[in-house]
VEXGU-346320 format. One record per residue (C-alpha): x, y, z; residue in one letter. Coordinates in steps of 0.25 Angstrom, whole numbers, padded with zeros to 4 digits, always signed. Example, Ala and Ser with C-alpha at 12.3 -4.5 7.8 and 13.67 -1.06 7.14 Angstrom:
2
+0049-0018+0031A+0055-0004+0029S
REM end
This chain:
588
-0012+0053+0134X-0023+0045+0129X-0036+0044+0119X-0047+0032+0120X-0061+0029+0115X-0067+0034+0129X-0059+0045+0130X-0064+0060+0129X-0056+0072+0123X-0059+0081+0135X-0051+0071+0144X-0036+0072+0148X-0031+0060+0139X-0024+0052+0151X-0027+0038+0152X-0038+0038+0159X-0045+0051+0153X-0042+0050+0138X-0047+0057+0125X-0056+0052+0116X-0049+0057+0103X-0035+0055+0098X-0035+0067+0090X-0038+0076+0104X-0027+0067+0110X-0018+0071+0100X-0019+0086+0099X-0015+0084+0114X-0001+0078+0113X+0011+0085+0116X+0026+0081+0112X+0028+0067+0120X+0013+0064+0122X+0007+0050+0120X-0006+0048+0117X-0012+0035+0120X-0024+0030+0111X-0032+0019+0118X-0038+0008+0109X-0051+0011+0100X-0057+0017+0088X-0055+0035+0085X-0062+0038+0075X-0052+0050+0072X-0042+0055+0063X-0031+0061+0068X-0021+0073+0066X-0009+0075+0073X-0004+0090+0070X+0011+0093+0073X+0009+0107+0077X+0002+0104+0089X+0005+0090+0091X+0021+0085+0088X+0029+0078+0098X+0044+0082+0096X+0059+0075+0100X+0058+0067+0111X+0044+0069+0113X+0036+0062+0104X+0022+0061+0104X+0014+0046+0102X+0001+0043+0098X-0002+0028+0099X-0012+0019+0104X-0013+0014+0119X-0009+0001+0126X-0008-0005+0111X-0023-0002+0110X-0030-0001+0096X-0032+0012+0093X-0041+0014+0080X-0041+0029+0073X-0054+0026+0062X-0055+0036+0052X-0067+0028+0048X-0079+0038+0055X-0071+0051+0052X-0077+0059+0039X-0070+0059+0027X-0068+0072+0023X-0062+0078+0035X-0047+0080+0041X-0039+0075+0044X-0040+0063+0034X-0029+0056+0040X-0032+0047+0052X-0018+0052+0059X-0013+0065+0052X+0000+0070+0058X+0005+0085+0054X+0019+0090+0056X+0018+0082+0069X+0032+0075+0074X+0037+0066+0085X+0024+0058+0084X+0021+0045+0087X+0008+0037+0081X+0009+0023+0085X-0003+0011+0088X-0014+0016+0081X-0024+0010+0069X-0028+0021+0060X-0041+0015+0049X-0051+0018+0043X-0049+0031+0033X-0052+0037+0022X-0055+0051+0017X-0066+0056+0004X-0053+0068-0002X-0044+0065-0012X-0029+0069-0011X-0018+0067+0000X-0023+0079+0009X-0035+0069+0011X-0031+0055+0009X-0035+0046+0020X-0024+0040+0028X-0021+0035+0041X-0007+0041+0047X-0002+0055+0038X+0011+0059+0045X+0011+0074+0038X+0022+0087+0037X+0017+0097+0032X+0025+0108+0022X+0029+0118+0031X+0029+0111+0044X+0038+0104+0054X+0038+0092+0049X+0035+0078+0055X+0046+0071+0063X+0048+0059+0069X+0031+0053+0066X+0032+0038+0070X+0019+0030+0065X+0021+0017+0070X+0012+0004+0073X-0001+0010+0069X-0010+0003+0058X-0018+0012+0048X-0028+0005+0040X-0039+0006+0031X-0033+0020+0025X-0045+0021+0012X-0040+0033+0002X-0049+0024-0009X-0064+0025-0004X-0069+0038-0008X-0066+0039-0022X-0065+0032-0036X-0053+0033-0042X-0050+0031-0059X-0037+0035-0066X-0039+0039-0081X-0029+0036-0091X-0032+0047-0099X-0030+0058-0092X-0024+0051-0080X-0032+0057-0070X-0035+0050-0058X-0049+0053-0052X-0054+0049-0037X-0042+0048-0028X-0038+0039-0018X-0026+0040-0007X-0025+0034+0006X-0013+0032+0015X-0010+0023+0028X+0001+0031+0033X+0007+0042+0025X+0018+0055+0031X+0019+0066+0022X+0031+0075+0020X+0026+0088+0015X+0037+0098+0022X+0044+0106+0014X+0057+0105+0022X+0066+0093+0028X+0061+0101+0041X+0046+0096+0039X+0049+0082+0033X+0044+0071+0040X+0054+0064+0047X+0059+0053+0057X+0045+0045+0053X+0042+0031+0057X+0030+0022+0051X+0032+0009+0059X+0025-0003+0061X+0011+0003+0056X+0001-0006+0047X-0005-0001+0035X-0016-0007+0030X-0028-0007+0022X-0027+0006+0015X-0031+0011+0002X-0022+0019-0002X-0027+0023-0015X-0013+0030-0022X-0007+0032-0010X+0001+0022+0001X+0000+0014+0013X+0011+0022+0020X+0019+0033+0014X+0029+0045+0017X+0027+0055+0007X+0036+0068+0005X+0045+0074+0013X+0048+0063+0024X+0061+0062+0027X+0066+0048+0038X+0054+0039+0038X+0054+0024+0042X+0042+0015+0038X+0044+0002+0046X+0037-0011+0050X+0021-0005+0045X+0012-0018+0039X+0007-0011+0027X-0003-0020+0020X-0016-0021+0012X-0014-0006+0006X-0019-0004-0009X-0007+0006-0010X+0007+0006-0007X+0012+0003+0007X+0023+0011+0010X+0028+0023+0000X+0040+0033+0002X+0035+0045-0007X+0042+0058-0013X+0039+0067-0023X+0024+0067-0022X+0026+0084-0018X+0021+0082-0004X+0033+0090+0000X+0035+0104-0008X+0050+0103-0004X+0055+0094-0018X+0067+0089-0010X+0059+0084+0003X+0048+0078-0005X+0051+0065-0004X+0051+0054+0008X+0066+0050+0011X+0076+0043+0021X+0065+0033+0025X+0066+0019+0027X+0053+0008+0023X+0056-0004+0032X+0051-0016+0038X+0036-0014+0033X+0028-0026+0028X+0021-0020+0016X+0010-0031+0011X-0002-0030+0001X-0001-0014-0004X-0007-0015-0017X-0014-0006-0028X-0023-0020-0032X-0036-0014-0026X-0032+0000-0027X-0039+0010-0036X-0028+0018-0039X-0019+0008-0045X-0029+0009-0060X-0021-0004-0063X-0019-0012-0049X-0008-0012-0042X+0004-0003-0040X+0006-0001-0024X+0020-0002-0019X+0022-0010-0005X+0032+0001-0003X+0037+0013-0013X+0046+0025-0012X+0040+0037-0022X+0050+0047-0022X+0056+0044-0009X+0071+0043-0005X+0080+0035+0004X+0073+0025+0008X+0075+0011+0012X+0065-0001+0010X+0070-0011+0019X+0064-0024+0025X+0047-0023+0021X+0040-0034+0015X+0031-0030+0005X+0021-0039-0003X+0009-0036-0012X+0012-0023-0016X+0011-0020-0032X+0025-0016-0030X+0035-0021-0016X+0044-0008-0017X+0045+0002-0029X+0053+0015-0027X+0049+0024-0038X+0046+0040-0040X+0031+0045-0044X+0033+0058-0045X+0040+0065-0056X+0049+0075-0056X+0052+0069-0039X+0065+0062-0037X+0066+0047-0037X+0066+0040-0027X+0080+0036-0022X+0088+0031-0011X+0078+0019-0009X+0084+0005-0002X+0076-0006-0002X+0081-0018+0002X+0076-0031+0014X+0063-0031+0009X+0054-0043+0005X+0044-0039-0006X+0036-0050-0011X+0024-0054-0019X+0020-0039-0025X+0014-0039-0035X+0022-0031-0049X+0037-0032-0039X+0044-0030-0028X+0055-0018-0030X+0052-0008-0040X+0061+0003-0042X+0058+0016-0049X+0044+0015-0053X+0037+0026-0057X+0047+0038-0061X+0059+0030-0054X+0070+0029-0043X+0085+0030-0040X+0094+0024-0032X+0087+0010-0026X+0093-0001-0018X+0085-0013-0017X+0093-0025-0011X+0090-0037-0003X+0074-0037-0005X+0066-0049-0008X+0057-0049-0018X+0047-0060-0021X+0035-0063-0030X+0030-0052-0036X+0023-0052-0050X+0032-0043-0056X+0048-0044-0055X+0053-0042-0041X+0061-0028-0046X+0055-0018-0055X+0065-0004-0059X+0057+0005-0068X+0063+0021-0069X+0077+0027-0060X+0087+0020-0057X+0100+0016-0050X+0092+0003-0044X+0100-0007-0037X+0093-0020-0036X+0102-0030-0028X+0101-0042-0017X+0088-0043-0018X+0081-0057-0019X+0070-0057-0031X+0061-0067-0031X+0053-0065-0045X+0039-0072-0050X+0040-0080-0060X+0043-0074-0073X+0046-0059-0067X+0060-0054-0068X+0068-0049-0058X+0070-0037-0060X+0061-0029-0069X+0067-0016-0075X+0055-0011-0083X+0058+0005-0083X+0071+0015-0087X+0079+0013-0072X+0094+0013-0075X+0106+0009-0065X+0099-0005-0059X+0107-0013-0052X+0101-0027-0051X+0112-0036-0043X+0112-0048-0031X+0097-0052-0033X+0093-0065-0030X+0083-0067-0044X+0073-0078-0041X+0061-0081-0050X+0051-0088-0041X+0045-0102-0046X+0058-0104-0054X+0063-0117-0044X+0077-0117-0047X+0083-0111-0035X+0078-0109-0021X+0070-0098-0018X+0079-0085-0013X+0072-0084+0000X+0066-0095+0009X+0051-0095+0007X+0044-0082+0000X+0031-0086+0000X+0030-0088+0016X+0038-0075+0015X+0051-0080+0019X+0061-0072+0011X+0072-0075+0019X+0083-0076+0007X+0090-0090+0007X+0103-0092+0011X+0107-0091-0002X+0103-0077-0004X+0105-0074+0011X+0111-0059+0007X+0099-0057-0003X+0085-0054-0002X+0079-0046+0010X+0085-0049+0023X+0074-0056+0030X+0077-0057+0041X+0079-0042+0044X+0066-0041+0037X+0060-0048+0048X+0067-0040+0057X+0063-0028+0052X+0049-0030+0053X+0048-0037+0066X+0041-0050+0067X+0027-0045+0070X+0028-0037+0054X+0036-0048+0049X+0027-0059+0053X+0014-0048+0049X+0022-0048+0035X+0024-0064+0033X+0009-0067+0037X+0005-0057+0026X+0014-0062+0016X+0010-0076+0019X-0002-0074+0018X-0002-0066+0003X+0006-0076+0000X-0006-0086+0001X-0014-0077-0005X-0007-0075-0017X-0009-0089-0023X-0024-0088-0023X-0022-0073-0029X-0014-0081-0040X-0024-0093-0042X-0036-0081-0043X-0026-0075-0054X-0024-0086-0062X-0040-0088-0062X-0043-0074-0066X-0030-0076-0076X-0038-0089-0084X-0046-0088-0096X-0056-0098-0093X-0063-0090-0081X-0064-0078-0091X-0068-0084-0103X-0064-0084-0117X-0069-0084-0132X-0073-0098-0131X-0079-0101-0117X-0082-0087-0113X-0086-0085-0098X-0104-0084-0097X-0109-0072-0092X-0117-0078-0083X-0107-0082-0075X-0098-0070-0076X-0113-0065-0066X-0110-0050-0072X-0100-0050-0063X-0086-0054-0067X-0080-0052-0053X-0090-0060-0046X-0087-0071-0057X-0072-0071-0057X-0072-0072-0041X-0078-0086-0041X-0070-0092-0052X-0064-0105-0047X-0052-0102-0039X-0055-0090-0035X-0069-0092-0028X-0064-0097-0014X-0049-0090-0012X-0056-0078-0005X-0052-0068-0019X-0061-0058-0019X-0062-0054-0035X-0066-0043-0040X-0066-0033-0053X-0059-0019-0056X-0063-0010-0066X-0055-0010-0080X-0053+0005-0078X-0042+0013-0072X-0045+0016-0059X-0052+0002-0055X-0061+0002-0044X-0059-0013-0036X-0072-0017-0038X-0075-0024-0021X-0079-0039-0025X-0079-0042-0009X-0096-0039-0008X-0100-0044-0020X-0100-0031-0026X-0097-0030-0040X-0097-0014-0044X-0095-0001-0036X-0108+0005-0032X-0114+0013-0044X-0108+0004-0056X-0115-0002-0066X-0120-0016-0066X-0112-0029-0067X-0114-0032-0081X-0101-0037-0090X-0100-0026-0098X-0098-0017-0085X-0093-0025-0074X-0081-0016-0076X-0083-0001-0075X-0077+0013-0075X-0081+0027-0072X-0083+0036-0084X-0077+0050-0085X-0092+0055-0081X-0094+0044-0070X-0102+0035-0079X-0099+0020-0078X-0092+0014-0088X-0088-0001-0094X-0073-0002-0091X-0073-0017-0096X-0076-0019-0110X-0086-0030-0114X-0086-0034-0129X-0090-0048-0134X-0091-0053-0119X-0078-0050-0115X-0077-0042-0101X-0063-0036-0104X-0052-0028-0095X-0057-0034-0082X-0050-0033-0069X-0051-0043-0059X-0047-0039-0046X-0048-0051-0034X-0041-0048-0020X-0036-0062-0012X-0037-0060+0003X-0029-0064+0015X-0027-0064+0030X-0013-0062+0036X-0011-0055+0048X-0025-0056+0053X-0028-0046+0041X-0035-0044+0028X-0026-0044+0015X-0026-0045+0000X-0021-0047-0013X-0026-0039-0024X-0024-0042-0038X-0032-0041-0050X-0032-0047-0064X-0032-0035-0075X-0039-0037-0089X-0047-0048-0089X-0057-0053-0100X-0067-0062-0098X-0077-0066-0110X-0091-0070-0108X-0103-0076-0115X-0117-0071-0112X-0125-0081-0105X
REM end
């Protein structure tokens, strides 16, 4: 059966006669149906309700796009405060089949995960059937905005957040009560995520009771929240002993700039995972390639009083250039019972392996490839029983032996023969992933490669003295302009690298202040003067100084600047900010 632009609803969707709306062709769908969607923009949101749409064994129903047409479902023109707020919402539905589609454009004016915006939610409910055997595979969802409608502020004091924000690319939901209405059998494969602000929630995520799930091949990317996360805990399920995602496998998935930088949630920057199990269990992690994530991998627990994660393998993957490490084991409340074996890790600014609470760690085969002056393995918090053995240990810069792998900044981290048994298996890797992901995957990383030095020659100007001032040549007010941004973004060496510079506010709860049109403040703030170039929101709403001026000194200053690439055809960046800065001036 088919849908298209031209279509009308009153026809009887064969090729020739189809229907205008995919949500009309929908509710016509019996088990082993296909519909066919021809190419163009629907301006719909979509529902799929198990109890009168599910296709069942042998007799699966598919929804996919026709011919390889681009079919576009925009939840752009749709008003914000109307269900469903998902542009796919699947209930209790199995033996389903979504496949080919482009799902942008939404975002919703609620608070809460009842009415977050999302593009796909996979969803069983608490007293019914359950979904089984749901496959997502080769869509792309994109431009998912949980950030637009509200401010968001965290107050120390009472450590209250106010405003909200949560947004998810892809998200299933285990709320059954019973292993009967699990999720199960699910398959996310060979989707792109993208361009999603995610506020405190993730890129693509199985939360609850979900029990069999394989996450595969999908190019998440360009997320200000984590890519991929394996939840429990979190009481979407009432059932204790079911709440928790479980018997899944993460592999194969390039996972490339998921950060927290420009994400108002994160009061102090930073803080996405590339991939994170919270509370989940008996998982495997194999074969991704994950880069400029705060964290590449952390298995940790977050809720209290849940049971740790456990069971977790996570071994043939390649993590390289996050930005705090690459494996961090129990963060937060901790984790038991981790293997992590023959991954490569390489540049990150912290050391390559972080343990903080749990325990029973075992650490082995893996090549660690640290920057210099980091150690290897950095075991900050309480964890007990780690067992640290057969790692290649390499500080980076040192010259004294050959690098472990063949060439990391191309992004060949084939191990040399050498160290043919240590390190991620390569090879497989590529494998894995296919050449098409693969090469997606090198393209990227090349290119943030690339990107990187200017993001470390802009660093180092922000980082000297004598562009912001001392006691003895203190910088003029006049050619500060009453705006610092706008003076720090044509300081030589950073003018002409295509940084884009801009300011946060010394607060908690920093709103990115956009430099890219020239503006300086959000609508409705004060003027550009030093004393209030960086402001706050009062408890009654009144605007505040946040940076403290005395004796010419513009003190606690955040400067924020993104680096831009292209790879891939698309729009990327790197996000990084440089906290606390003073710079002293004179009046003119």
């Amino acid at each position: 059966m088919y849908v298209a632009t031209n279509g009308n609803d009153t026809n009887d969707g064969t090729r020739e006669r189809p229907w205008r709306t995919i949500q009309f062709g929908i509710e016509q769908l019996k088990p082993g149906d296909t519909l066919l969607i021809r190419g163009g923009t629907y301006y719909e949101r979509l529902h799929v309700d198990g109890g009168k749409v599910s296709g069942g064994p042998g007799a699966k129903i598919t929804i996919r796009n026709a011919n390889d047409e681009a079919v576009i479902v925009d939840g752009s023109r749709h008003p914000d405060f109307t269900e469903p707020m998902k542009l796919l919402l699947i209930v209790d539905a199995s033996y389903l089949r979504v496949e080919g589609l482009i799902f942008c454009n939404n975002r919703t004016a609620h608070y809460g995960w009842q009415s977050m915006p999302e593009g796909i939610h996979v969803l069983a409910t608490k007293d019914g059937p359950g979904c089984h055997a749901i496959e997502i595979v080769n869509n792309v969802v994109r431009d998912i905005d949980g950030e637009t409608w509200a401010y968001h502020s965290y107050d120390h004091e009472t450590e209250q957040h106010s405003g909200g924000m949560n947004g998810h690319g892809i998200a299933v939901y285990g709320r059954g009560t019973t292993q009967e209405s699990a999720v199960t059998d699910l398959l996310i494969e060979g989707n792109e995520v993208c361009y999603c602000k995610c506020g405190a929630s993730e890129s693509v995520v199985v939360n609850g009771n979900v029990d069999g799930f394989r996450i595969a091949g999908n190019y998440i990317h360009d997320n200000n929240n984590i890519g991929i996360d394996v939840i429990g805990g979190e009481r979407v399920s009432e059932n204790r002993e079911l709440n928790a995602a479980r018997n899944g496998v993460v592999r194969g998935n390039v996972v490339i700039n998921n950060t927290g930088m420009a994400n108002q949630v994160y009061d102090q920057g930073g803080g996405a995972n590339g991939i994170y199990v919270d509370g989940g269990r008996n998982t495997v992690i194999e074969y991704n390639f994950v880069a400029g994530s705060n964290y590449g991998c952390e298995v940790g627990t977050e809720n209290l009083g849940f049971e740790l994660s456990a069971g977790i393998i996570i071994r043939h993957n390649v993590f390289a250039y996050n930005e705090d490490t690459s494996i961090l084991l129990g963060g937060t409340e901790g984790a038991g019972d981790i293997v992590a074996e023959r991954n490569t890790a390489y540049g990150d600014e912290g050391a390559p392996v972080c343990t903080n609470e749990g325990g029973n760690y075992v650490i082995k085969n893996n090549i660690l490839i640290a920057s210099p002056g980091q150690r290897f393995l950095d075991a900050y918090g309480n964890a007990k029983a780690i067992t640290f053995d057969g790692n290649v240990c390499f500080m980076d810069g040192e010259g004294k032996a050959p690098m472990p792998v063949t060439n990391p900044t191309e992004g060949d981290f084939t191990p040399i023969e050498a160290h043919a048994s240590k390190g991620a298996d390569i090879a497989a890797l590529k494998e894995v992933m296919g050449a098409e992901l693969y090469q997606k995957a090198l393209n990227n990383f090349t290119a943030r490669t690339k990107a990187l030095k200017t993001f470390w020659a802009v660093y180092a100007i922000l980082n000297d003295p004598k562009y912001k001032g001392s006691k003895e040549q203190p910088l003029k007010a006049s050619a500060l302009g009453g705006n610092i941004a706008r003076y720090f973004e044509n300081l030589p060496g950073v003018a002409g690298t295509g940084t884009i510079v801009g300011l946060k506010r010394s607060g908690e709860g920093a709103a990115l202040l956009d430099m890219t049109s020239g503006a300086f403040f959000e609508p409705n703030s004060p003027g550009s003067y030093l004393g209030q170039v960086l402001c706050g929101k009062g408890q009654d709403g009144q605007i505040v100084p946040r940076a403290i001026k005395q004796d010419n000194v513009v003190t606690n200053m955040r400067i924020y600047f993104r680096v831009p690439y292209t790879a891939n055809g698309q729009a990327h960046c790197i996000d990084r900010q440089v906290s606390d800065v003073n710079v002293r001036f004179s009046a003119d």
